[in-house]
gemmi code that builds the backbone of each chain (N, CA, C; Angstrom):
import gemmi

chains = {
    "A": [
        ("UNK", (-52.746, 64.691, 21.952), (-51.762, 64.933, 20.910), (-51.026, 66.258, 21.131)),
        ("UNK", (-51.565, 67.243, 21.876), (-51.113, 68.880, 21.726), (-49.993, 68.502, 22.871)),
        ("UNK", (-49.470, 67.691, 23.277), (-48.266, 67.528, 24.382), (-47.051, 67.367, 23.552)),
        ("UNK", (-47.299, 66.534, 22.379), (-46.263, 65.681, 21.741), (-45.318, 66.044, 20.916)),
        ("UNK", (-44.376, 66.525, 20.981), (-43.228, 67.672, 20.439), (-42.998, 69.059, 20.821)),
        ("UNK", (-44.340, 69.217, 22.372), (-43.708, 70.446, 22.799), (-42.630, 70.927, 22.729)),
        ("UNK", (-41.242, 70.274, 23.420), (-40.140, 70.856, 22.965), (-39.754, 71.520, 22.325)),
        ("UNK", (-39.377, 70.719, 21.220), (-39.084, 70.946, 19.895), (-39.777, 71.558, 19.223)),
        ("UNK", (-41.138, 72.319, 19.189), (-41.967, 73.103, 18.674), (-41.128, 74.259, 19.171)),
        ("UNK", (-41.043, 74.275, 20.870), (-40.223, 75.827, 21.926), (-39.299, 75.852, 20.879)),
        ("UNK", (-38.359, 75.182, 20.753), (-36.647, 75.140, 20.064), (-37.250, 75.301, 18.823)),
        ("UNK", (-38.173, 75.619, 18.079), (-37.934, 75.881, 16.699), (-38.955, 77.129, 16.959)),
        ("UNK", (-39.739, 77.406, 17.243), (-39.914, 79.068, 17.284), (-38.469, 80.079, 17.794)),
        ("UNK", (-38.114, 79.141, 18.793), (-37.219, 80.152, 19.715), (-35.796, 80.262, 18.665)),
        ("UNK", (-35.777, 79.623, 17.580), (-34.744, 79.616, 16.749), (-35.311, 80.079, 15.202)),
        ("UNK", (-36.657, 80.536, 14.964), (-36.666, 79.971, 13.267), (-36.394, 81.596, 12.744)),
        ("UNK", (-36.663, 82.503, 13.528), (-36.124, 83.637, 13.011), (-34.379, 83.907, 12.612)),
        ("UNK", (-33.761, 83.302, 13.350), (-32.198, 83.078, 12.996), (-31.961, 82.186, 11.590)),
        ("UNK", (-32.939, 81.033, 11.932), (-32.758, 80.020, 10.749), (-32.988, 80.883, 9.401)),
        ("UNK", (-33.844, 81.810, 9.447), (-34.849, 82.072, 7.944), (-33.388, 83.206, 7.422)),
        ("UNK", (-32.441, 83.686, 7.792), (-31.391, 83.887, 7.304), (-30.905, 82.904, 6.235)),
        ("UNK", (-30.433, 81.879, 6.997), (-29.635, 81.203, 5.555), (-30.684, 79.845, 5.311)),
        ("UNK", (-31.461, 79.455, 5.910), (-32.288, 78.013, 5.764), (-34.008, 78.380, 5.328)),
        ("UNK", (-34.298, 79.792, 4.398), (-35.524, 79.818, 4.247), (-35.849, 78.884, 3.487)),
        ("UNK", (-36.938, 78.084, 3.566), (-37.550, 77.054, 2.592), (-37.242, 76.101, 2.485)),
        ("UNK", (-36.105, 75.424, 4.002), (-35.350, 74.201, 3.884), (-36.391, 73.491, 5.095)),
        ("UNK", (-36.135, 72.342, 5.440), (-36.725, 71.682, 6.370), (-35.805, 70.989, 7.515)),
        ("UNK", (-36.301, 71.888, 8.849), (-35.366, 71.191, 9.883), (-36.069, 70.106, 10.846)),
        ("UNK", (-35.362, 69.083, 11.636), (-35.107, 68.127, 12.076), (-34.631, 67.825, 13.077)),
        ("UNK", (-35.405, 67.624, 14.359), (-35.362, 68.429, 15.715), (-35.775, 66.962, 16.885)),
        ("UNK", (-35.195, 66.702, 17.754), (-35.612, 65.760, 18.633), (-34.744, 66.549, 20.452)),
        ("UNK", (-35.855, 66.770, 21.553), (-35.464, 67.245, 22.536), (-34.887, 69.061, 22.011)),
        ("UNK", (-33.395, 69.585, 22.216), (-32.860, 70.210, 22.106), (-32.280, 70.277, 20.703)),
        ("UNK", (-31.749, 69.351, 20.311), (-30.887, 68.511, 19.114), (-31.352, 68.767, 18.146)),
        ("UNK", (-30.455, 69.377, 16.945), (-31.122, 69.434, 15.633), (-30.106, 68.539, 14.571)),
        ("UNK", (-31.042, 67.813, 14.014), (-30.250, 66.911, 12.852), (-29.548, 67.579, 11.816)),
        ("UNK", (-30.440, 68.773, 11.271), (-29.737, 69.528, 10.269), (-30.880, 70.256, 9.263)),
        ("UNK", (-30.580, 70.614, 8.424), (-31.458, 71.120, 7.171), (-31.534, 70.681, 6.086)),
        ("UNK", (-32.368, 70.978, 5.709), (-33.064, 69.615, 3.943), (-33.340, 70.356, 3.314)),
        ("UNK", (-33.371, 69.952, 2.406), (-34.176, 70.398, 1.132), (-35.663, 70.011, 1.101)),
        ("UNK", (-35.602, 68.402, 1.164), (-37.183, 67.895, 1.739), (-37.723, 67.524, 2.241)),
        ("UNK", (-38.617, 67.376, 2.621), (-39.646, 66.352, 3.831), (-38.927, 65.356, 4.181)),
        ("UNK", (-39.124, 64.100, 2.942), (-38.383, 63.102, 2.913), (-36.962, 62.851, 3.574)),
        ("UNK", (-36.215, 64.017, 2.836), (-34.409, 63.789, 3.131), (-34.497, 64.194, 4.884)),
        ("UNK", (-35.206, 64.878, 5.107), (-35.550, 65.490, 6.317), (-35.905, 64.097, 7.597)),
        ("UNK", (-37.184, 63.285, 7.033), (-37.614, 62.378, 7.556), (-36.255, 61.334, 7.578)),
        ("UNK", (-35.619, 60.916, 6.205), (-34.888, 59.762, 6.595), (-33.348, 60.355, 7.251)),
        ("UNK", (-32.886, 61.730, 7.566), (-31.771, 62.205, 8.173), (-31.991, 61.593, 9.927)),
        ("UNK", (-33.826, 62.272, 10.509), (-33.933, 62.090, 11.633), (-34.030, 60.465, 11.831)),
        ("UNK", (-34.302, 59.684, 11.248), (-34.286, 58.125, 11.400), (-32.510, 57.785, 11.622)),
        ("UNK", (-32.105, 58.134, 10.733), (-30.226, 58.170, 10.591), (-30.060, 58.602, 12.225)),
        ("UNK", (-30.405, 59.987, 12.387), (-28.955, 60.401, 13.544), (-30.019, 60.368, 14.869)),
        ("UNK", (-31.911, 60.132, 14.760), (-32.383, 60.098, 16.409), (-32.772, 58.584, 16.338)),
        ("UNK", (-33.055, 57.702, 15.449), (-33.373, 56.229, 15.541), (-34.745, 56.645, 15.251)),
        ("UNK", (-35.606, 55.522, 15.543), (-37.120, 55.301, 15.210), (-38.154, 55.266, 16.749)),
        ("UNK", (-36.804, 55.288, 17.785), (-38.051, 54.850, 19.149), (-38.561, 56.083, 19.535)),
        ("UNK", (-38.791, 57.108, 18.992), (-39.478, 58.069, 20.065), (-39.753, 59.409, 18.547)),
        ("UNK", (-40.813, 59.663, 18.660), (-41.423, 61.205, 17.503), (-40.065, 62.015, 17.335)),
        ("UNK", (-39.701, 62.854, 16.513), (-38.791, 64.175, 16.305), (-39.686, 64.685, 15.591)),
        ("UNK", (-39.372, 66.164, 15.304), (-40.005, 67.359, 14.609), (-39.422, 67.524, 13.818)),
        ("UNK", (-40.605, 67.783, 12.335), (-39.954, 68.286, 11.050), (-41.079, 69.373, 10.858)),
        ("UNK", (-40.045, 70.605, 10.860), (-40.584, 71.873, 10.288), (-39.681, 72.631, 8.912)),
        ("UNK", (-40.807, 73.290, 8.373), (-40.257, 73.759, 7.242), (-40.366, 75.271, 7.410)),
        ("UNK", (-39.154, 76.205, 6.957), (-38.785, 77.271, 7.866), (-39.467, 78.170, 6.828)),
        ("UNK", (-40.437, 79.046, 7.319), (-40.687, 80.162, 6.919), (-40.961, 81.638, 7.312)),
        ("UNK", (-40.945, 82.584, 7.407), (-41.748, 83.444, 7.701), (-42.853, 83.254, 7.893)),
        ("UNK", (-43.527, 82.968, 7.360), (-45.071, 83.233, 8.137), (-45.641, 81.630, 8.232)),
        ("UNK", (-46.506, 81.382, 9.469), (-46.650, 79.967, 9.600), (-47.706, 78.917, 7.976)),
        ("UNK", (-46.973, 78.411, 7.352), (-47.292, 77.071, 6.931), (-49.243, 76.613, 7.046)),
        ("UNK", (-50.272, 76.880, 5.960), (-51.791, 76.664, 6.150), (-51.946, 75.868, 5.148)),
        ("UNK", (-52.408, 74.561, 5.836), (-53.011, 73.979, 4.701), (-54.631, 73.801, 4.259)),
        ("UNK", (-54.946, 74.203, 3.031), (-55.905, 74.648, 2.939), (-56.885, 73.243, 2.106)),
        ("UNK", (-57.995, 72.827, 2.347), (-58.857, 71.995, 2.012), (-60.722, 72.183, 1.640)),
        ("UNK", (-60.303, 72.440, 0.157), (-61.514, 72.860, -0.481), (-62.477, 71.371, -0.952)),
    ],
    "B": [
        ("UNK", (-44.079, 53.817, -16.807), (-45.494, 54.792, -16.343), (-46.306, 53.765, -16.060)),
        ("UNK", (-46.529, 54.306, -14.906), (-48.122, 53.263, -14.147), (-49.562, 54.211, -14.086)),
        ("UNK", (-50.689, 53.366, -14.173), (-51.771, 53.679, -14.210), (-52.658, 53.155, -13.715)),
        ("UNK", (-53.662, 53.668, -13.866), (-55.151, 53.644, -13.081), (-56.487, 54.730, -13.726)),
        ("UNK", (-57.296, 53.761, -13.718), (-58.795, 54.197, -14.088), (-59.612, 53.899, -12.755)),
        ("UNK", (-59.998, 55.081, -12.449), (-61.271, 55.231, -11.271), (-62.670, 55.633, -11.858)),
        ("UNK", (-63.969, 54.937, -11.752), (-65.331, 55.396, -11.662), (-65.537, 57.050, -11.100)),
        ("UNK", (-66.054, 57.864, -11.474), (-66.661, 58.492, -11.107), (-68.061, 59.512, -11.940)),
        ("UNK", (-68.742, 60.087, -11.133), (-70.285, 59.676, -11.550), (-70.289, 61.607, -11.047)),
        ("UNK", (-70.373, 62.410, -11.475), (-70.287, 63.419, -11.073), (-71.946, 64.351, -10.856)),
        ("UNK", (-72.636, 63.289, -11.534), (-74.241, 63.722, -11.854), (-74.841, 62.861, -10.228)),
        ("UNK", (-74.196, 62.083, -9.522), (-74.481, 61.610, -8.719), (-74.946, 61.763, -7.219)),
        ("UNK", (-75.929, 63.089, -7.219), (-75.709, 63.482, -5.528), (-75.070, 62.891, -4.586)),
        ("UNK", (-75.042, 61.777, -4.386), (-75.195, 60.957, -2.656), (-73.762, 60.571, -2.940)),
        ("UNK", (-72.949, 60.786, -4.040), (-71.702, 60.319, -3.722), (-70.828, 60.729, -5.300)),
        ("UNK", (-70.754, 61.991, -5.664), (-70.308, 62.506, -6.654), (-68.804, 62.723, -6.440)),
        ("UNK", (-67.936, 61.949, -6.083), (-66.512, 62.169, -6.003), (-65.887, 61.405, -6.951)),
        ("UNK", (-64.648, 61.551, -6.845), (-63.772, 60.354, -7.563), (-62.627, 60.194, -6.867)),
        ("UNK", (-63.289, 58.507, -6.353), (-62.359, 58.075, -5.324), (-61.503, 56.954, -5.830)),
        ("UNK", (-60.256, 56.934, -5.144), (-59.461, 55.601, -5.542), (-59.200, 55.055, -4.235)),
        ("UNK", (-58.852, 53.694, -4.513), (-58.179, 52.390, -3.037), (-56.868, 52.883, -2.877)),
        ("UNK", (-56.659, 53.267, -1.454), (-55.597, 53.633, -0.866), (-54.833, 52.669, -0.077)),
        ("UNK", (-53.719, 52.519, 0.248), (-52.958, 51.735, 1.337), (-51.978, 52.771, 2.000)),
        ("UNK", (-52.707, 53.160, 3.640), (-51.507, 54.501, 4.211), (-50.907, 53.379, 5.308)),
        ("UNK", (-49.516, 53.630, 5.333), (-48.805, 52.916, 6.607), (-47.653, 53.161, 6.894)),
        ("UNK", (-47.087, 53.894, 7.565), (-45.495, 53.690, 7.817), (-44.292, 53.760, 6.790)),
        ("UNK", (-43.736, 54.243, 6.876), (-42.789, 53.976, 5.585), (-41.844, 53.069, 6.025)),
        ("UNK", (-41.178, 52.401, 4.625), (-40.351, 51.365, 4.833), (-39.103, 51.627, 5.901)),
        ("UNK", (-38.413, 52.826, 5.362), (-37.374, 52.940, 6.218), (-37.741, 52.453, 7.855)),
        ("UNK", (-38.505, 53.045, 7.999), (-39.092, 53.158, 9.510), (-39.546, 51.757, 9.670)),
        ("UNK", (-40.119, 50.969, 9.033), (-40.365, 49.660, 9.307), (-39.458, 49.004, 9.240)),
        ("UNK", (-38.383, 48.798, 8.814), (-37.353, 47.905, 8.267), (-36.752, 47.983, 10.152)),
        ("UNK", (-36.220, 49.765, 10.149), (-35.315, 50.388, 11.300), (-35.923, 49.339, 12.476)),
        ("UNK", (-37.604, 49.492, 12.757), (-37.884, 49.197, 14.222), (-37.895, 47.651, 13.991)),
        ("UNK", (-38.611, 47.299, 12.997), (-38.462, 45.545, 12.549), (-37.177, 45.028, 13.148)),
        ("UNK", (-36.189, 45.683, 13.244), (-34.864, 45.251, 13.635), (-34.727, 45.706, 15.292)),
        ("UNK", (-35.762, 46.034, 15.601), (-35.454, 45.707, 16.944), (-36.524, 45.270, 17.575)),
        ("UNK", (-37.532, 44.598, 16.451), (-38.189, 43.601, 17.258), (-39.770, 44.193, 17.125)),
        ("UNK", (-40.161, 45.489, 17.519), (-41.519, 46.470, 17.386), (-42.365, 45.536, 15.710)),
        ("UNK", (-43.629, 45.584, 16.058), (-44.418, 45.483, 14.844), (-45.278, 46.292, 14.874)),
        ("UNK", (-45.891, 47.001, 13.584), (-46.868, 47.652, 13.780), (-48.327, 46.699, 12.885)),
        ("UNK", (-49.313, 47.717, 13.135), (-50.559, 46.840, 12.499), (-50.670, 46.877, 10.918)),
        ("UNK", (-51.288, 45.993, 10.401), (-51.391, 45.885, 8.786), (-52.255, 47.185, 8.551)),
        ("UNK", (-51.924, 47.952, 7.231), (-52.732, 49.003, 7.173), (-53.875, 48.434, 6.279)),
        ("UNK", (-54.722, 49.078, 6.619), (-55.987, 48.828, 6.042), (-56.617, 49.609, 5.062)),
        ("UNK", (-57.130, 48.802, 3.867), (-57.644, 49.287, 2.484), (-58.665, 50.370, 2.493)),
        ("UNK", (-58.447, 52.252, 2.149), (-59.641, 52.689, 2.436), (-59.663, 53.315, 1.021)),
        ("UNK", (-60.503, 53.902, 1.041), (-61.013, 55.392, -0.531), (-60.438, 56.689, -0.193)),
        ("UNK", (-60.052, 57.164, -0.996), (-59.129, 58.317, -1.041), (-59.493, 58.950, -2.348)),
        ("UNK", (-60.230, 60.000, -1.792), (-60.669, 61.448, -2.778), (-59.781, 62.082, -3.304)),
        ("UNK", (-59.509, 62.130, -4.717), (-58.999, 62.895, -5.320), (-59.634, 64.532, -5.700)),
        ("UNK", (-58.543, 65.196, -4.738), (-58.814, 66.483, -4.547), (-58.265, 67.399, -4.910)),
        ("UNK", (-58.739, 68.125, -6.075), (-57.834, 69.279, -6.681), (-57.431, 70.487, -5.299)),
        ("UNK", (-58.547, 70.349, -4.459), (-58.452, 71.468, -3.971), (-58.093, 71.746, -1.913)),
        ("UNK", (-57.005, 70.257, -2.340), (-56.410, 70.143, -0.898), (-54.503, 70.367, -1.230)),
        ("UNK", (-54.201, 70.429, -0.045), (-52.799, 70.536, -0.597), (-52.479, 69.471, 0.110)),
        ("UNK", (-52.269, 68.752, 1.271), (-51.641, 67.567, 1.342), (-52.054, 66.086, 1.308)),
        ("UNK", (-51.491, 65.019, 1.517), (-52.493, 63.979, 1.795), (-53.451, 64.005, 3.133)),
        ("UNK", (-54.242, 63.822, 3.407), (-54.935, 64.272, 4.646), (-55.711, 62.960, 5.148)),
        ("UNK", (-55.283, 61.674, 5.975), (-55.811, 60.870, 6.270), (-56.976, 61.343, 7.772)),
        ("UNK", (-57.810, 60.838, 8.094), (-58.307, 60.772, 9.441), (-57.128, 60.160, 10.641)),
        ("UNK", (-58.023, 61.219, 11.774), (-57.223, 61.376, 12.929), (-57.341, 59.674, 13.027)),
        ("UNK", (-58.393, 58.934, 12.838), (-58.580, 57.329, 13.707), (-58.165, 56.410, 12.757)),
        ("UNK", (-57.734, 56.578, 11.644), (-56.871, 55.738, 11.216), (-55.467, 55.971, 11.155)),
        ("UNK", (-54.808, 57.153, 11.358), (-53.344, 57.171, 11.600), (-53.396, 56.738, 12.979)),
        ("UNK", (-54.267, 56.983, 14.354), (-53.628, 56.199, 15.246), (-53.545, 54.563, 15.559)),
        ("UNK", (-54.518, 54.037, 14.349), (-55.109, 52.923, 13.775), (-53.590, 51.784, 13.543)),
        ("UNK", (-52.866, 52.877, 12.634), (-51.776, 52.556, 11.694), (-50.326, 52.872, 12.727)),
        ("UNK", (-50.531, 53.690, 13.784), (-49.313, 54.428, 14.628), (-48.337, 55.044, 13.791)),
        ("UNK", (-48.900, 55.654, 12.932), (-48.307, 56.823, 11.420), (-47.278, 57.343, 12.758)),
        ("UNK", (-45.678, 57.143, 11.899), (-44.996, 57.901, 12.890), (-45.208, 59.134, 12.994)),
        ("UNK", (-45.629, 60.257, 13.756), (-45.684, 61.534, 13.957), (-44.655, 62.817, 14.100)),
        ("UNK", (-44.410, 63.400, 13.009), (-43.217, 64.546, 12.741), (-43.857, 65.980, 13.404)),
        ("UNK", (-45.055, 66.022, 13.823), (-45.640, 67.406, 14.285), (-47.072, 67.449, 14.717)),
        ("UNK", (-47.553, 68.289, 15.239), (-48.742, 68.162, 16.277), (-49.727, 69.021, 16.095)),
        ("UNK", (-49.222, 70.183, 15.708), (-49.969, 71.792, 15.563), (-50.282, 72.090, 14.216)),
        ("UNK", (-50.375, 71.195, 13.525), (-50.481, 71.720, 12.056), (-51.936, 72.818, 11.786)),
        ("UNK", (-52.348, 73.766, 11.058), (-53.689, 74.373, 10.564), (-53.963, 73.738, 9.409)),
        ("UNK", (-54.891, 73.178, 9.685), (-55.930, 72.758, 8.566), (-56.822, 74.048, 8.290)),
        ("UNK", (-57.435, 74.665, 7.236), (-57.895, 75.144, 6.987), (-59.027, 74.766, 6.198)),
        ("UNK", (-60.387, 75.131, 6.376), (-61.362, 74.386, 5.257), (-62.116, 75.606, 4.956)),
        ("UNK", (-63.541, 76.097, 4.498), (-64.066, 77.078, 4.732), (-65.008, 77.413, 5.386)),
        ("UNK", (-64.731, 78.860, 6.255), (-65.232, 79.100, 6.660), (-64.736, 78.482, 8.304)),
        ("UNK", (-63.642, 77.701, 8.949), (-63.734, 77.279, 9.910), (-61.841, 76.691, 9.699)),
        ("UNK", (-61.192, 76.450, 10.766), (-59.973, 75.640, 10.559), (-59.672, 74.761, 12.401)),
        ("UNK", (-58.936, 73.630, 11.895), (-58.672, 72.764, 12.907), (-57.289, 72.674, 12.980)),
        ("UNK", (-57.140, 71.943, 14.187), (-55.776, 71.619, 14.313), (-55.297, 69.706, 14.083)),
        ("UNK", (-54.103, 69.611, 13.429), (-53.963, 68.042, 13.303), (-52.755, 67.814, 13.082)),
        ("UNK", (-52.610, 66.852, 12.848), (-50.995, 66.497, 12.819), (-50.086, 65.889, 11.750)),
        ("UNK", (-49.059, 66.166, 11.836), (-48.326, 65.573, 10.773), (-47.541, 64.150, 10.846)),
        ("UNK", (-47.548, 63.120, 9.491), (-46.774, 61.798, 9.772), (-46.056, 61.788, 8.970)),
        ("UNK", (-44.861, 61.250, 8.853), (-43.947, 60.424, 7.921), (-44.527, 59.348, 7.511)),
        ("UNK", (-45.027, 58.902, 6.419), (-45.419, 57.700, 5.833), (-45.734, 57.085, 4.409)),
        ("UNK", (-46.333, 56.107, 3.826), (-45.796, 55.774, 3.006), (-47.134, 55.655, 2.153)),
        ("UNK", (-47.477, 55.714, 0.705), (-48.914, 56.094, 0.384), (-48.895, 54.906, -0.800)),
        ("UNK", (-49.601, 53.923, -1.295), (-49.628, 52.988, -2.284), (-51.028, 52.778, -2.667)),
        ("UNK", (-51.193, 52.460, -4.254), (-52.170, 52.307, -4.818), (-52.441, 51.381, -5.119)),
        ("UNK", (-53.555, 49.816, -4.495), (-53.358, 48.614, -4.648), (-53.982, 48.189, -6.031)),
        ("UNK", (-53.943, 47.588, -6.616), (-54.542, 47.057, -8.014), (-54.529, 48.112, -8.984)),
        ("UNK", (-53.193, 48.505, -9.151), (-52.903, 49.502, -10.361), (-51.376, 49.595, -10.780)),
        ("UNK", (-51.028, 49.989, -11.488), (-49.404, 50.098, -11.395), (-48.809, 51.441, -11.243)),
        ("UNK", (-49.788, 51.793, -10.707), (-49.036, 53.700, -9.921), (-48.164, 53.269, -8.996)),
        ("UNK", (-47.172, 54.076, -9.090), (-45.994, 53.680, -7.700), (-46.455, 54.072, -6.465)),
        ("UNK", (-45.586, 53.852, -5.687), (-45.970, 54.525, -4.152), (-45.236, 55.945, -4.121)),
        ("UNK", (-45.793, 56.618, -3.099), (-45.110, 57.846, -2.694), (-43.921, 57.320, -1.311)),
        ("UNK", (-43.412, 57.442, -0.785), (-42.299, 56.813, 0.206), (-40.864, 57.251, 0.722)),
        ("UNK", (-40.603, 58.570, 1.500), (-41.577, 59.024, 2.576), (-42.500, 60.039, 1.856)),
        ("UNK", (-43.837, 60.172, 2.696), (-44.074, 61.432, 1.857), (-44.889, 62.047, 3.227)),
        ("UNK", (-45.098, 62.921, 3.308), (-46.075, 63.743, 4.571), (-47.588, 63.688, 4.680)),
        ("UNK", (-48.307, 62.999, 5.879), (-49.324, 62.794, 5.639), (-50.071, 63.882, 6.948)),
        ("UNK", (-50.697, 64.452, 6.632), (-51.498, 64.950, 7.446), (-52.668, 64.510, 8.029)),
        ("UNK", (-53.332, 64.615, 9.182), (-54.050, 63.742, 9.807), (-55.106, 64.797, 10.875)),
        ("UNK", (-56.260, 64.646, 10.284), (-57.506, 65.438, 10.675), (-58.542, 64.528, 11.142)),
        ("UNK", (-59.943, 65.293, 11.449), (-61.223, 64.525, 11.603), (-62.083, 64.833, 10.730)),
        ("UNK", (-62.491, 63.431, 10.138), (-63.893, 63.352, 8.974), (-64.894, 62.945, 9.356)),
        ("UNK", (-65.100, 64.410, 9.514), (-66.555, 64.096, 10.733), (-67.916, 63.716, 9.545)),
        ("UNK", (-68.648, 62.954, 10.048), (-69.682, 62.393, 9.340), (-69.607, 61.762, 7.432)),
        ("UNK", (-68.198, 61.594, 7.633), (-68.211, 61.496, 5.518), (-68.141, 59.738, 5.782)),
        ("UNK", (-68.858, 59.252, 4.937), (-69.257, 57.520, 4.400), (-68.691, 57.190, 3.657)),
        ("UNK", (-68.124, 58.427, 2.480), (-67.534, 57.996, 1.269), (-65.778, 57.982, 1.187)),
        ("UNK", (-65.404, 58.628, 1.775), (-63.802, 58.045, 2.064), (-63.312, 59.261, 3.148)),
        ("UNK", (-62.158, 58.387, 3.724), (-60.808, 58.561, 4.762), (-60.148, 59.043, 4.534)),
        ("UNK", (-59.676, 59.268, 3.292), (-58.969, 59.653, 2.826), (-58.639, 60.837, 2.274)),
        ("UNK", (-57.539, 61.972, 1.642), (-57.790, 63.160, 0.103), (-56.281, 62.805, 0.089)),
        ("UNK", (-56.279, 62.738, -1.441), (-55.252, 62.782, -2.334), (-54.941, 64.715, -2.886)),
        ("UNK", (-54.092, 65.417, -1.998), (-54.080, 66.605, -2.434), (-53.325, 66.803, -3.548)),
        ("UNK", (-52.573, 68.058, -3.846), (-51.943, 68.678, -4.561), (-49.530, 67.679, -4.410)),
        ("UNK", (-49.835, 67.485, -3.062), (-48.324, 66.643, -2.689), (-48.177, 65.514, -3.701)),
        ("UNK", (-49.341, 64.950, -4.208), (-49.567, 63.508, -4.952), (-49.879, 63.957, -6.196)),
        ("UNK", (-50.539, 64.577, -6.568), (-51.277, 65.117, -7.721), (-49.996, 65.733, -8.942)),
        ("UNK", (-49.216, 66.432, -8.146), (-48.510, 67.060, -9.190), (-47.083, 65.957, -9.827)),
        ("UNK", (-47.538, 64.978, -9.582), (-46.880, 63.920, -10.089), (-47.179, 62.813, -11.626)),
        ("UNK", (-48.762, 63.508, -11.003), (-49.847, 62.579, -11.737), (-49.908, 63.353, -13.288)),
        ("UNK", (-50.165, 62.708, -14.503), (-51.501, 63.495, -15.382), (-52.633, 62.977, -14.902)),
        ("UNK", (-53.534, 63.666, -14.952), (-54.891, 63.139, -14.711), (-55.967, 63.706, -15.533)),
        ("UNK", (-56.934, 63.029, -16.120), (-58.066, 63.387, -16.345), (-59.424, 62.911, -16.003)),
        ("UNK", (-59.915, 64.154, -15.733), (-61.546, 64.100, -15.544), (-62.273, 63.561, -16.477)),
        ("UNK", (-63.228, 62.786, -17.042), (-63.914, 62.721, -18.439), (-65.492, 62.478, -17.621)),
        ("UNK", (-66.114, 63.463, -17.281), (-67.626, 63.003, -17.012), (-68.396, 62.551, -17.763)),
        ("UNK", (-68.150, 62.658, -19.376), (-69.062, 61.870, -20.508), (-68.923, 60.343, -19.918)),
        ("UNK", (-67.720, 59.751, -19.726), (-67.493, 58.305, -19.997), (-67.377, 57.660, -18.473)),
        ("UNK", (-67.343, 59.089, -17.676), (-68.148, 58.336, -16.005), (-66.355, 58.094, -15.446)),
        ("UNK", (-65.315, 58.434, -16.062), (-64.019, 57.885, -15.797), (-62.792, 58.289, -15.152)),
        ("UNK", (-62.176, 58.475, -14.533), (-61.139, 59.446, -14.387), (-59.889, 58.539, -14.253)),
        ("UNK", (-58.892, 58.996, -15.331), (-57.824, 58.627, -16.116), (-56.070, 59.134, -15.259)),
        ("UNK", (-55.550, 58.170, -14.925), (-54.801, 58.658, -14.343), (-53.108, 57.779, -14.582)),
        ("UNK", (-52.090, 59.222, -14.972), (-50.668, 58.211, -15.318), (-49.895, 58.896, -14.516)),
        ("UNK", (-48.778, 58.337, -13.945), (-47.525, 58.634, -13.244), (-46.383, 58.493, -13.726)),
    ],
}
model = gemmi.Model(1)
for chain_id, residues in chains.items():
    chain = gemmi.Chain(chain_id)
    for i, (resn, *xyz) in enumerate(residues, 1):
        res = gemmi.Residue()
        res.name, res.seqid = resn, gemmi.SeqId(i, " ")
        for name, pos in zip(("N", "CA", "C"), xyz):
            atom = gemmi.Atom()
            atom.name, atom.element = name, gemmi.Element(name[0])
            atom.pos, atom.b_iso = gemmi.Position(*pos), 0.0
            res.add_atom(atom)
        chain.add_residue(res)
    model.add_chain(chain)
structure = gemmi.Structure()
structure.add_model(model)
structure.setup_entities()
């Protein structure tokens, strides 16, 4: 599994400090190089990348923050 | 408003949770999209899903999202538990409650870990699902009460 959106993991570190200017707390949408755009949510996020990369191959949805995203399970 | 009543037994060592019947699979969009070009995926299969005050997302097992081929939005996620954290991944997919009239969630983000040694469910219903819900606990009457 740790292979599968390499890319697009590179392209969103190598970009999220620029993003957190005007897109803090939005969710971007990433396949190869290519970014779909920014959301508001998961969802709008999920059905944008279905819209503009199709369904045959994974894209990346990250949600832009400063500090990385923990989910915690008590 | 849809609902649901789940058993739970909180005096119960060997299995003191309160679990409900889950259905995780794909979301429609995504099924409809590849359906149209022919791809099927597998029927998802009925598991228990812990209602967990104290998770934040839905968190299925690693062997049933690849079970289901949960489309995958991310790879590196931190799970955190205590005392220890893993790595797992994230899906786009679709969350339904069979024999109740709670709606579905659709898309909603499912996260996907390993449940190592648990008998009693596959599943956690975190805080992503929850804050949708009222819910109540009632351990007098063994019940937990739930509206959307």
């Amino acid at each position: 599994m740790s292979d599968l959106l390499a890319k697009e993991t590179e392209v969103f570190q190598n970009h999220c400090k620029e993003w957190l200017r005007d897109h803090a707390g939005e969710y971007v949408t990433i396949r190869d190089e290519e970014v779909a755009g920014f959301f508001d949510s998961y969802g709008d996020a999920f059905t944008a990348g279905l819209r503009h990369f199709g369904s045959g191959r994974s894209f990346l949805i990250r949600q832009i923050w400063q500090t990385e995203p923990v989910y915690f399970v008590f | 408003m849809g609902q649901a009543q789940v058993p739970w037994d909180p005096n119960r060592p060997d299995n003191p949770f309160a679990c409900i019947d889950v259905l995780v699979s794909n979301s429609r969009q995504l099924m409809d999209q590849t359906g149209d070009l022919g791809f099927e995926f597998r029927e998802p299969v009925q598991i228990k899903a812990m209602i967990d005050t104290g998770a934040g997302p839905v968190l299925v097992s690693k062997t049933y999202a690849r079970h289901c081929q949960l489309f995958q939005t991310r790879s590196d996620s931190e799970i955190r538990v205590i005392g220890s954290s893993i790595k797992g991944g994230e899906h786009a997919g679709r969350i339904s409650f069979p024999n109740t009239t709670l709606r579905p969630y659709d898309p909603i983000r499912i996260v996907s870990g390993d449940f190592l040694e648990e008998p009693h469910f596959s599943c956690l219903i975190g805080i992503d699902i929850l804050r949708h819900w009222k819910i109540t606990f009632d351990a007098k009457s063994k019940l937990v009460t739930i509206y959307d």
